[in-house]
Structure formats: structure tokens, C-alpha cells
KEKE-3310 file (N, C-alpha, C; in steps of 0.2 Angstrom, whole numbers, plus 5000, padded with zeros to 4 digits):
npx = (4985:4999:4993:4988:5004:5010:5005:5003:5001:4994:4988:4993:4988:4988:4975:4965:4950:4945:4934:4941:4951:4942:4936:4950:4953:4942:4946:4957:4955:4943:4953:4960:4968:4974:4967:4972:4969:4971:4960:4950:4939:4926:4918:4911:4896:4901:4910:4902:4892:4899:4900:4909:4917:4906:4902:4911:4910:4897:4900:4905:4917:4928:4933:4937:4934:4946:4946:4957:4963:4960:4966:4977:4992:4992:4982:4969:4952:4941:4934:4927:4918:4915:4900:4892:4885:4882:4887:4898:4901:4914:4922:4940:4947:4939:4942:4954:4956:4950:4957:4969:4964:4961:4976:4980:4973:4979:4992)
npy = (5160:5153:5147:5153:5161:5151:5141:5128:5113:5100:5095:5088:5078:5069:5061:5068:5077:5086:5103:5114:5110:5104:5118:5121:5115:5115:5127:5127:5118:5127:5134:5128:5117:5100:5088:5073:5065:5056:5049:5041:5029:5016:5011:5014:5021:5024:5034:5044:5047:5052:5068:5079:5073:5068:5083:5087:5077:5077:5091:5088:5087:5075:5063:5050:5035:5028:5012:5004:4990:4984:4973:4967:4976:4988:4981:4987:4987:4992:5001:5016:5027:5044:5053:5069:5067:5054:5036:5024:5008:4999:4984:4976:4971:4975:4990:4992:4985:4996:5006:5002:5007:5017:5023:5018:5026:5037:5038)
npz = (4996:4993:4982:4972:4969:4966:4957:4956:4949:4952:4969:4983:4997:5012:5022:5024:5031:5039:5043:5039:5030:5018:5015:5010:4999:4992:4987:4980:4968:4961:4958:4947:4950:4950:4962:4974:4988:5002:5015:5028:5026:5027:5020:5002:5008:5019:5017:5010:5020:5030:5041:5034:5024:5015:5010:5000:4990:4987:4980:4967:4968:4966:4957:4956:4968:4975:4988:4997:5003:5020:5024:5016:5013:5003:4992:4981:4986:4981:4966:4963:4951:4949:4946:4943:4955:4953:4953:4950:4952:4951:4942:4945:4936:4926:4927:4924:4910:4904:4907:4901:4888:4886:4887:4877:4867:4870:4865)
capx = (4989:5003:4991:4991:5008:5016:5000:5001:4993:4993:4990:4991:4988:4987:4972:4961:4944:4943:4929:4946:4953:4936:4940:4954:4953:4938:4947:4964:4950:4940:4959:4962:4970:4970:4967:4973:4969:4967:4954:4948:4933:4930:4916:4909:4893:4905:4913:4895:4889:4902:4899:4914:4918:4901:4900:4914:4908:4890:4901:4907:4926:4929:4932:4938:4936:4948:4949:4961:4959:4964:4969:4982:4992:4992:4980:4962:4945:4936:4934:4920:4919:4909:4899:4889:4878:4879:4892:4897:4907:4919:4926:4947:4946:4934:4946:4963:4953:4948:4964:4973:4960:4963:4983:4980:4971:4983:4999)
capy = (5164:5153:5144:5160:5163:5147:5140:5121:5109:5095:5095:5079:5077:5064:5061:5073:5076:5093:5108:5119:5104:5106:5126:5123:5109:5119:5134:5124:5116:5134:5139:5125:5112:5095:5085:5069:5065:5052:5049:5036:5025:5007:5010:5019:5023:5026:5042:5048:5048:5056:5076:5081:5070:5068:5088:5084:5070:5082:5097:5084:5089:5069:5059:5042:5035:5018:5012:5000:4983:4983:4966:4968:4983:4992:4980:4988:4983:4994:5008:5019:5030:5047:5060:5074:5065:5046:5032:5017:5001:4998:4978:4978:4971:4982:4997:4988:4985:5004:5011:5001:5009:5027:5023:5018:5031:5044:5035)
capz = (4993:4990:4976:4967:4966:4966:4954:4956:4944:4958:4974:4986:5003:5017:5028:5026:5035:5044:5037:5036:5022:5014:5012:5006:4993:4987:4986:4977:4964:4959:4955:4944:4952:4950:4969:4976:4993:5003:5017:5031:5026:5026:5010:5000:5010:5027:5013:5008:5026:5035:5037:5030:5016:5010:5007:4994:4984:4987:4978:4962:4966:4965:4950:4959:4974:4977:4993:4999:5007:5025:5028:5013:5010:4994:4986:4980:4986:4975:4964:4963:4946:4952:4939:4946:4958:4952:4955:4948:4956:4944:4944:4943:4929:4922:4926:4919:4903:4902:4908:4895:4882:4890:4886:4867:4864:4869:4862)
cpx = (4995:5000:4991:4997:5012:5013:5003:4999:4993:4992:4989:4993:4986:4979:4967:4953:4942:4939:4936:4950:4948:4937:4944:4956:4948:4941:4955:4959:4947:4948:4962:4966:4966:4973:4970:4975:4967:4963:4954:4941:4932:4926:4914:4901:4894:4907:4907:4893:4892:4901:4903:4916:4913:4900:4905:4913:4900:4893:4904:4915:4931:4928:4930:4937:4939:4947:4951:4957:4964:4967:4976:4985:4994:4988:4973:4956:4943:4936:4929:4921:4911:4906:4891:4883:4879:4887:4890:4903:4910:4922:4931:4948:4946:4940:4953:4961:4951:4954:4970:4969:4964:4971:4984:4980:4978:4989:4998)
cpy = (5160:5150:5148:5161:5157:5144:5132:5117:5104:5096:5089:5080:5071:5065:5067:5073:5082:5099:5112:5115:5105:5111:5124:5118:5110:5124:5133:5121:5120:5136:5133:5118:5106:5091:5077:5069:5059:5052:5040:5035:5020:5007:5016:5022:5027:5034:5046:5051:5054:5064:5080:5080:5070:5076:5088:5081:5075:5089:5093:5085:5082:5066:5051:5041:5028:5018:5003:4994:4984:4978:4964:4974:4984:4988:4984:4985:4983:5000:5011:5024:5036:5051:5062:5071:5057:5043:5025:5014:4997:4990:4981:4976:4972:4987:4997:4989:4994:5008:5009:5004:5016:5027:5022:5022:5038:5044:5038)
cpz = (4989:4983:4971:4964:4964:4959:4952:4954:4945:4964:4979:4991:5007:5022:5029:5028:5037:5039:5037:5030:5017:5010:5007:5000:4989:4984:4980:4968:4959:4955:4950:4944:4951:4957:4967:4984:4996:5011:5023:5031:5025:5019:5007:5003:5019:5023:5013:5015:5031:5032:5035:5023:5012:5006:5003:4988:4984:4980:4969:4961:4966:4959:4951:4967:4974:4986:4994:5002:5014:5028:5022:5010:5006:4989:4988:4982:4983:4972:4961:4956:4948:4946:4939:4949:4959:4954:4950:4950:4950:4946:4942:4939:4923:4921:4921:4912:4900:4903:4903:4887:4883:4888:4879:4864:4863:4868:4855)
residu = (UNK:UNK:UNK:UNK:UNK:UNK:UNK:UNK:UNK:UNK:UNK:UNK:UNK:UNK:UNK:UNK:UNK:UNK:UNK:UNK:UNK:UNK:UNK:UNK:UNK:UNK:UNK:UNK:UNK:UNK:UNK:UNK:UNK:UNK:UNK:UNK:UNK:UNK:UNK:UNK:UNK:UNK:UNK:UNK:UNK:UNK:UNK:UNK:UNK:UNK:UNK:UNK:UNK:UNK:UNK:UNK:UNK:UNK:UNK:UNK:UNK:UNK:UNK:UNK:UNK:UNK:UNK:UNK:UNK:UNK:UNK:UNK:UNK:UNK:UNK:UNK:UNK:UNK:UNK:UNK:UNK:UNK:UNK:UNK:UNK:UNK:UNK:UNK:UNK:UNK:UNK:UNK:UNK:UNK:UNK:UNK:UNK:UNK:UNK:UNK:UNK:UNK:UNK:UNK:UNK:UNK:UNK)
# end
């Protein structure tokens, strides 16, 4: 209810995993939000697998997956680019070079 009334064009949560987070990040998504969550997995076949998060990346409500490096915090391992189904491992690199494009463009 309160996404209705309050009508949010973000939402961002910590940790999520539970089939009731599921519900409701489905249900925040259908009303037109845009997500950012983050998640516990060491890669990207750990995300797929699990039965909670892989029905997510299963439902295409993901665009990015980064995930962190656990031996130094806040830098990137990797980043996964997702689109209805497929995947692709993106170098950091690669993505800097594309996300400086993506910022030209819309300058």
C-alpha cells in the first residue's frame, strides 16, 4: 500500500533473500519502480543457484549484477550485464569505456 500512495521511483534495500523480499520486489517493480538491492554471493553461479535469488534473475527484474571482492572492500570483481535470459561478464574496463559513452550521449 504504501507504494501506491507514496509512489517511489527507487527503491533500495540491504540484504535481501527471503520468498517474502521476492513478493515484494516483485510487487514494487509491476508498479514501476526502479530496484537496487544488494544480496550475499560469492559469483555469479552462487546467485543463479540459490532458490530465492535465482527466481529473480529467472523473472528478468535485474539489469546488473556487480559483485564485490571480499578481500578488499568497496573494490569490484565483476560485473555481469543481464537481458531476458543471457549474461554477459563484462571487463572493468569494458564497463568504464561504456559508461563514459552512456554519459556523452546524454550530455
Amino acid at each position: 500500500m504504501l507504494i501506491r500512495s507514496m509512489a517511489p521511483q527507487v527503491i533500495v534495500a540491504d540484504e535481501i533473500g527471503s520468498i517474502e523480499d521476492i513478493e515484494a520486489i516483485n510487487y514494487a517493480v509491476c508498479s514501476g519502480c526502479k530496484v537496487i538491492f544488494t544480496a550475499h554471493g560469492y559469483d555469479f553461479e552462487d546467485v543463479v543457484y540459490n532458490p530465492v535469488l535465482g527466481k529473480l534473475i529467472s523473472k528478468n527484474i535485474f539489469k546488473i549484477l556487480i559483485f564485490l571482492d571480499n578481500k578488499k572492500r568497496g573494490k569490484i570483481k565483476n560485473i555481469y550485464l543481464l537481458n531476458k535470459g543471457c549474461y554477459e561478464k563484462v571487463l572493468l574496463n569494458e564497463w568504464e569505456r561504456r559508461e563514459a559513452q552512456d554519459f556523452r550521449k546524454s550530455s
